[in-house]
C-alpha positions, 0 to 999 in steps of 0.5 A, a space after each residue: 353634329 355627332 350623329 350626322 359624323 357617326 353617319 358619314 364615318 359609316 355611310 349608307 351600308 355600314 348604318 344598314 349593317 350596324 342596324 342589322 346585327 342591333 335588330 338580330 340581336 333584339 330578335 335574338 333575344 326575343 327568342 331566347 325569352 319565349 323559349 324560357 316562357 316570357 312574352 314580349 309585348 310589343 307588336 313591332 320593334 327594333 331594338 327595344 323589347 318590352 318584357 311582361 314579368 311575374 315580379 318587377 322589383 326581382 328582377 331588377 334586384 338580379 339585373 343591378 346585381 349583374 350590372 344590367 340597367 333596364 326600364 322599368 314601367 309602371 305595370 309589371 313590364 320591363 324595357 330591355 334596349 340593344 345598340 350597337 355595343 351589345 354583344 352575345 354574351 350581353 344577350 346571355 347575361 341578360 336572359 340569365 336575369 330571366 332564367 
């Protein structure tokens, strides 16, 4: 029920330009990551990278102290997600813990 009242309180092209900025931001993001010389896995995506690092536990150690709560997998990959509460200073913030 709230997802389809979020739907119809936008309509079709607010959701598109909701979606829009999510996706801009996430390639924002991207980029500011390979500029620093980290890659991003994931062939397709929208909103949600998946990051290659060197150490894991260092950088969950600098995003908990930042108040950043990412994914973390596994294998030395971390999973970042935008939505529509993500601003600049969020994707800032974030390849600060990178840098």
């Amino acid at each position: 029920v709230m997802a389809s009242m979020y739907a119809v309180y936008h309509g079709p092209e607010g959701l598109k330009k909701i979606a829009g900025r999510i996706h801009g931001l996430a390639q924002l993001l991207e980029n500011g990551l390979k500029q620093i010389g980290i890659k991003q896995v994931n062939k397709h995506y929208f909103d949600t990278l998946k990051i290659e690092v060197a150490d894991k536990n260092s950088i969950r150690q600098k995003a908990e102290g930042a108040g950043i709560n990412f994914r973390y997998f596994g294998s030395n990959h971390v999973g970042i997600s935008i939505d529509e509460t993500t601003n600049v200073n969020d994707i800032e913030n974030i390849l600060k813990v990178f840098g």
